[in-house]
GULO-290340 format. One line per 10 residues: number of its first residue (from 1); for each residue x, y, z of C-alpha. Coordinates in steps of 0.2 Angstrom, whole numbers, plus 5000, padded with zeros to 4 digits. Each point is the difference from the previous one (the first is absolute). Layout:
N
NUM = X Y Z ~ ... .
This chain:
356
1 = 5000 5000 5000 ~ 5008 5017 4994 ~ 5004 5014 5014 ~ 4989 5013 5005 ~ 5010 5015 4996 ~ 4995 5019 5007 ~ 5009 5016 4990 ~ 5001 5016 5011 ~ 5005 5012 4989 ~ 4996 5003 4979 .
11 = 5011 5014 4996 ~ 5015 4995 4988 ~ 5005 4986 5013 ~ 4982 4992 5000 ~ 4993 5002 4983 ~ 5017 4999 4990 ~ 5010 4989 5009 ~ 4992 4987 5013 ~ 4984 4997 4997 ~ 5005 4995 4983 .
21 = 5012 4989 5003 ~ 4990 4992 5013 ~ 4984 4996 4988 ~ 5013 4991 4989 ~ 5008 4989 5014 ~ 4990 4985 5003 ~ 4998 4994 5017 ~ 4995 5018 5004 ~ 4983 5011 5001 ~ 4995 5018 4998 .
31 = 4986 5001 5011 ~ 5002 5017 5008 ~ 5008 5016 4994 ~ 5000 5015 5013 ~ 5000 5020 4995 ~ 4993 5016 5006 ~ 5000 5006 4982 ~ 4983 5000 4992 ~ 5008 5001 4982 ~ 5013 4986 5005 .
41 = 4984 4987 5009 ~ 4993 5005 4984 ~ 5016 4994 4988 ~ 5001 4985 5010 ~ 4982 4994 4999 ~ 5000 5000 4981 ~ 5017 4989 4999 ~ 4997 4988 5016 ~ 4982 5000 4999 ~ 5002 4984 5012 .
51 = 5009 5008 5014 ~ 4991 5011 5016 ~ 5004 5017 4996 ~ 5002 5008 5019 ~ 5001 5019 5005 ~ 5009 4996 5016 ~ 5014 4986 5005 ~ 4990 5001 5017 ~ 4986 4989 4991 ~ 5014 4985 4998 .
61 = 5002 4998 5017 ~ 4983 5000 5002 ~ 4999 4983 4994 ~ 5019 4994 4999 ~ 4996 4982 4997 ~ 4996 5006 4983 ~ 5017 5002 4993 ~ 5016 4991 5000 ~ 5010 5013 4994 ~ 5002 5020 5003 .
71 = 5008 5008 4987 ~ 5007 5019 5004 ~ 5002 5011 4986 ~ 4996 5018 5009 ~ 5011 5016 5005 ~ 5017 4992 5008 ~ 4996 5009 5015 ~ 4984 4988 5003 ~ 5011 4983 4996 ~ 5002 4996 5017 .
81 = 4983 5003 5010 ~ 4992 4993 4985 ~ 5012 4983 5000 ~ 4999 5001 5021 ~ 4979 5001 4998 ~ 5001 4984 4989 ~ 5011 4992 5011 ~ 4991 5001 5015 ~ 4983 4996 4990 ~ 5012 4981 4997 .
91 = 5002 5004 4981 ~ 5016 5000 4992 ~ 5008 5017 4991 ~ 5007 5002 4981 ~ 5007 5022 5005 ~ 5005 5009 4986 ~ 5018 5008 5001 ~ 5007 5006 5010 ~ 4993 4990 5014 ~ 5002 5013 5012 .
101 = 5005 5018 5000 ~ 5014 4996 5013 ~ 5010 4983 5005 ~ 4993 5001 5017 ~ 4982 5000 4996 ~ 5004 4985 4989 ~ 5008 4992 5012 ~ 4983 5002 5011 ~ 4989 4994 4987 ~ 5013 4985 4998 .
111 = 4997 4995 5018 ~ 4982 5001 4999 ~ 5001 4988 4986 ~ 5011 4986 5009 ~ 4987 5004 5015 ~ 4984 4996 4990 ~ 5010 4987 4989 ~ 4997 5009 4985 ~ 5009 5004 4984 ~ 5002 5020 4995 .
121 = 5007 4997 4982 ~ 5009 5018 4993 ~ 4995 5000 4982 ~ 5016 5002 4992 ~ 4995 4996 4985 ~ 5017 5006 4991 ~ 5009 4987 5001 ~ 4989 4990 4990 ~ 5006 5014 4984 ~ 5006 4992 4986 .
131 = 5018 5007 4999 ~ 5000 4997 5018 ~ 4998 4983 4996 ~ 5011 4998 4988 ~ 5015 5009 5010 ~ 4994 4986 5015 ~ 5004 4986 4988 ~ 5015 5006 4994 ~ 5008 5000 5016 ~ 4993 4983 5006 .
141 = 5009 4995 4984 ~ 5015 5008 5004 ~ 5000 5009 4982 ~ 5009 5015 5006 ~ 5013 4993 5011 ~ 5003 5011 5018 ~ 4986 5012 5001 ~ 5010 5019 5003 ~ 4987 5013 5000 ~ 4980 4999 4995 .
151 = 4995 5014 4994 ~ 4982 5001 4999 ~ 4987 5015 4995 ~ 4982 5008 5001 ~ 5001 5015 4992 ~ 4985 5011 4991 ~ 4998 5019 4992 ~ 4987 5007 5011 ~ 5006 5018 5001 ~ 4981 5006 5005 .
161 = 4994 4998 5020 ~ 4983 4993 5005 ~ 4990 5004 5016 ~ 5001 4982 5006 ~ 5007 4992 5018 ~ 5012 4992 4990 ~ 5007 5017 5000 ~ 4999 5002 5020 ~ 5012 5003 5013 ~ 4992 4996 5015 .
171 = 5010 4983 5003 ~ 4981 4993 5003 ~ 4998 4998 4982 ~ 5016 4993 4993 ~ 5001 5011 4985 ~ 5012 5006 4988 ~ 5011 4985 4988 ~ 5010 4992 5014 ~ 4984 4991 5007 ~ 4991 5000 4983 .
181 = 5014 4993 4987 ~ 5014 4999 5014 ~ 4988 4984 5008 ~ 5003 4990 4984 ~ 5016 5002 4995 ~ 5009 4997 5016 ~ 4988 4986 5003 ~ 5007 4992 4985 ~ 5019 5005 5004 ~ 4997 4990 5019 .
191 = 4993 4986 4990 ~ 5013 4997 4989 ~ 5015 5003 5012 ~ 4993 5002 5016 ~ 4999 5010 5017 ~ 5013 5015 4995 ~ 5012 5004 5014 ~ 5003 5020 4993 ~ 4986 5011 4993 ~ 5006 5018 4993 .
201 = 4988 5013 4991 ~ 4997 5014 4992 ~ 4981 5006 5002 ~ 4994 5018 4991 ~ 4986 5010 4993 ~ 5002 5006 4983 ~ 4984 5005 4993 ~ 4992 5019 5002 ~ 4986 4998 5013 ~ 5006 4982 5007 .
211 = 5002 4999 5020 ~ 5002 4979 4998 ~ 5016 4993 4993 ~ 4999 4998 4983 ~ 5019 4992 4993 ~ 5007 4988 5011 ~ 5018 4990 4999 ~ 5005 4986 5012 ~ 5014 4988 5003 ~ 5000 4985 5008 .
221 = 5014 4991 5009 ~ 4997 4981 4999 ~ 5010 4987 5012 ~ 5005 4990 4982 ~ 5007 5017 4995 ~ 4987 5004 4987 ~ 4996 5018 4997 ~ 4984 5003 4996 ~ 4997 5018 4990 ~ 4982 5004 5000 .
231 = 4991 5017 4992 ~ 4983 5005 5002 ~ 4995 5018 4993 ~ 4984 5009 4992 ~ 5014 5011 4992 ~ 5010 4990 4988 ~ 4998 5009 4982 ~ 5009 4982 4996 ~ 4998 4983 5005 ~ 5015 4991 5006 .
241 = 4998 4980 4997 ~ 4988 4993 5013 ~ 5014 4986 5004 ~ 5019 5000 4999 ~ 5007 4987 5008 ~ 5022 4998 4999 ~ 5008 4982 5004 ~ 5017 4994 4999 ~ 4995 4990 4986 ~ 4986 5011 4987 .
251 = 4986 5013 5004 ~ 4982 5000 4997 ~ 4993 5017 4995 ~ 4982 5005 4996 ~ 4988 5012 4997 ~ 4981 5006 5001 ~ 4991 4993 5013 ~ 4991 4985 5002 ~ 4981 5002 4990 ~ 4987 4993 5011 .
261 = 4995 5015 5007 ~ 4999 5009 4984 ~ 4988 4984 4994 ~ 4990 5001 5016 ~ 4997 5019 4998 ~ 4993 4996 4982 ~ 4989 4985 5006 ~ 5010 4986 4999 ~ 5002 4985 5012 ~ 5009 4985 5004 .
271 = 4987 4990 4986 ~ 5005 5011 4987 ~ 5011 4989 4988 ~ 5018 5006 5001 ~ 5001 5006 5016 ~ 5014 5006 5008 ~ 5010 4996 4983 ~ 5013 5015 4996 ~ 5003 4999 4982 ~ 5019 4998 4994 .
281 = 5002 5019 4997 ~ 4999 5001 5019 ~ 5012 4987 5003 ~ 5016 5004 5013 ~ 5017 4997 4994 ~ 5012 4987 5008 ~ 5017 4997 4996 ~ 5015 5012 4997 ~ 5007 5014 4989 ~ 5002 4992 4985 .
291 = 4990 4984 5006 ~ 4983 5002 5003 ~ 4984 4997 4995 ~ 4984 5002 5003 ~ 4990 4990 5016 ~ 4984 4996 4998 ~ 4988 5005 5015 ~ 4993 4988 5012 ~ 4980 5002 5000 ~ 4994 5013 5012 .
301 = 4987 4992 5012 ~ 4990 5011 5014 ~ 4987 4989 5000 ~ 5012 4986 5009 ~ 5001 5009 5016 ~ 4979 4999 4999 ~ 5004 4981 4997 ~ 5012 4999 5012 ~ 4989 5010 5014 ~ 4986 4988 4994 .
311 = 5012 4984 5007 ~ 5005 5009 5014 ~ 4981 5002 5006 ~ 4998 4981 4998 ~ 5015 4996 5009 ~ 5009 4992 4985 ~ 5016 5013 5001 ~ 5006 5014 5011 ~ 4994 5020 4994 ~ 5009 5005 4985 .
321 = 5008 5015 5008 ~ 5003 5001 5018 ~ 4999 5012 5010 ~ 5013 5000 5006 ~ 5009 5006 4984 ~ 4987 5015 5000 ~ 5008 5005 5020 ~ 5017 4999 4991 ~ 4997 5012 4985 ~ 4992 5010 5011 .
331 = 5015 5003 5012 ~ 5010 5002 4985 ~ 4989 5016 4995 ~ 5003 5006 5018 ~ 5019 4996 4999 ~ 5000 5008 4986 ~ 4990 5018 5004 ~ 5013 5000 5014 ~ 5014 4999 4987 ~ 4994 5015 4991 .
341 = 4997 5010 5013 ~ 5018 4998 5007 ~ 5008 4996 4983 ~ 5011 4984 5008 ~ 4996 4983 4995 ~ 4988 4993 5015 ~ 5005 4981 5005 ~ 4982 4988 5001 ~ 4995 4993 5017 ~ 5003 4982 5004 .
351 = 4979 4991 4993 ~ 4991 4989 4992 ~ 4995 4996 4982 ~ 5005 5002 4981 ~ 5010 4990 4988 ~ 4996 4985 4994 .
């Protein structure tokens, strides 16, 4: 019998991303989708025409035996009391990222979890990009020798502001692109190379009328001696390659970025034939001066972490992404405003989680 699945929040989260990929994942149900926005219940009664549309995510807790699942899509400030109300109701959590808005909050939402022996699963859904993939296998096959520096990249050309909490100060909401892109891409760095011992950053605000930070660089300092090199900005008038990865033996370079959020944006889904397939003008290059060629891209795949979830609920595998991992990127962004603000390299605290 599939999973009840309840959606709080159908902003971009909700309606382009997770609910979605959660229709396409057998095993799981869209029963419920909750927003206080009359044109948003609107949208999301014409495409789940199946699913509860709810004004409030006080009426799930109302009836908690009605879902096995909460999914959080809403404003990052409302992550945890949302993922802590589902908790305590006995359902288990999928939280958008960041998790939490600070490692300590995290940290208590993690221990209400082990207390009600219930999963929180951060949706980290970048590590099942297609180039992301591909660099994974790469190194599992030891293509590129010694790893030396990962060099990885979230860049856009977004020179204009928008009135959103994504733009917010107030340390409540997580805004500016350390929390937003940041999340993601140290994510992936800790699961390729694991728990860095030395975080240093630079964190500014370039565009006229911005108060968030808006073009962000950090180094990470891994135990192997891997350097990971990652760039976020809304400011880059150029795209570097999304990944640059240097071994002792060949490097693997590639650009764009990965297309299944350009695919759900225009509709598409995990049915849709071809998904998640880059064509060969988007492949990476692997090799050397003088003795590359092209490397073709391994399928990108959100919908296997709604797969993956879907097991986890019946007890057939652990949660795709622990928590744990979440706690660790987010100590990271702290080590890392701390960085900036004195401008030395910050070392990480003795913890838990990342790599694999």
């Amino acid at each position: 019998m599939a999973s009840r699945v309840a959606l709080i929040g159908y902003g971009t989260g909700g309606a382009v991303f997770h609910a979605p990929l959660i229709a396409s994942v057998p095993g799981l149900r869209l029963t419920a989708v909750v927003t206080g926005n009359p044109g948003r219940r609107e949208a999301a009664g014409r495409r789940f025409p199946d699913a509860r549309v709810l004004d409030s995510a006080d009426r799930l807790w109302e009836n908690p035996d009605a879902w096995d699942l909460v999914v959080v899509t809403a404003p990052n400030r409302q992550h945890v009391p949302l993922a802590r109300a589902a908790l305590t109701s006995g359902i288990p959590v999928v939280v958008d990222k960041p998790a939490a808005t600070s490692a300590a909050e995290a940290r208590s939402l993690a221990a209400l979890a082990a207390v009600r022996g219930l999963p929180v699963i951060p949706f980290h859904n970048r590590r099942w990009d297609g180039d992301f993939r591909t660099v994974r296998r790469l190194l599992g096959d030891g293509a590129l020798g010694s790893v030396q520096r990962f060099e990885s990249r979230f860049e856009r050309w977004r020179p204009g502001v928008k009135a959103t909490w994504k733009e917010s100060t107030d340390p409540r909401d997580g805004g500016g692109i350390l929390f937003d892109l940041g999340s993601h891409l140290i994510d992936q760095a800790v699961t390729l190379f694991g728990r860095p011992r030395l975080v240093y950053a630079e964190i500014d605000v370039r565009r006229s009328g911005a108060v968030a930070a808006d073009d962000v660089f950090v180094a990470l300092t891994h135990d192997s001696g891997v350097r990971s090199h990652l760039w976020m900005s809304a400011t880059a008038a150029q795209l570097g390659p999304r990944f640059r990865v240097l071994g002792s033996e060949a490097a693997y370079t590639v650009h764009g970025m990965d297309g299944q959020e350009e695919a759900l944006r225009s509709g598409l889904t995990p049915k849709d034939a071809g998904w998640g397939q880059a064509p060969p003008e988007a492949y990476g290059r692997l090799g050397t001066p003088g003795g590359g060629r092209p490397e073709p891209t391994d399928a990108g795949a959100y919908q296997d972490f709604y797969a993956e979830v879907a097991r986890a609920l019946r007890g057939e595998r652990p949660p795709p992404v622990d928590l744990a991992d979440a706690i660790t990127g987010l100590e990271v962004i702290e080590a890392a405003v701390l960085s900036a603000e004195t401008g030395t390299a910050v070392e990480m605290p003795d913890g838990q989680g990342g790599g694999q």
